[in-house]
C-alpha positions, 0 to 999 in steps of 0.5 A: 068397098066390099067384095061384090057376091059371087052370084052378081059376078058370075051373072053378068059375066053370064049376060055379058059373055051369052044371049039369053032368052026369057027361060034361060034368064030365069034358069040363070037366076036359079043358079044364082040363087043357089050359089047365094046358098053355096057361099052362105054355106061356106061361110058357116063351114068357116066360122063353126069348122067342119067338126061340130058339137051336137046337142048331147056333146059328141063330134060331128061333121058340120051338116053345112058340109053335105048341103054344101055338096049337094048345092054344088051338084045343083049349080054344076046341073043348072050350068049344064042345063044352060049350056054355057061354055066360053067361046074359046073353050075346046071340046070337053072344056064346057064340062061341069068339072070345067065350070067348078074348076073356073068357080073356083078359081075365080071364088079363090083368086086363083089363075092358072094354078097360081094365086092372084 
């Protein structure tokens, strides 16, 4: 059984976790939508590399890079936009930094700075 995609993950744990209304529903879909981008920009990050060859042969950094970067800024504001935050979460702990840092770990199977 393959490995379901990030963006089904992290929307039903959204919906599990929060009542959302109808305009946080589709709110939430956007940020789906963008980590569907994430991981396919990921992906071509890891078959191509990060240094590619442009048309006339020069080395250059793969453009996936910066549309990475800048959907990561996306999905970090639509979460902001939401408001999510765990209910166990204290003070500061619903920062943007916060809701990478628990991407990423769940992206990576990584729990409390060890792998899973």
């Amino acid at each position: 059984m393959s490995k379901p995609k990030l963006s089904t993950t992290f929307r039903r744990s959204v919906v599990d976790e929060f009542e959302l209304e109808a305009h946080e529903l589709v709110t939430l879909e956007r940020a789906c939508a963008v980590l569907d981008q994430i991981e396919g920009l990921e992906l071509d990050v890891k078959d191509r590399g990060i240094i590619v060859r442009g048309i006339r042969g020069g080395l250059y950094p793969n453009p996936s890079l910066k549309e990475l970067r800048a959907a990561e800024t996306s999905f970090l504001a639509i979460v902001r936009a939401l408001g999510l935050q765990d209910a166990d979460m204290g003070a500061g702990k619903g920062s943007p930094s916060a809701a990478a840092r628990a991407m990423n770990r769940q992206r990576w199977g990584v729990r409390g700075g060890r792998a899973a």
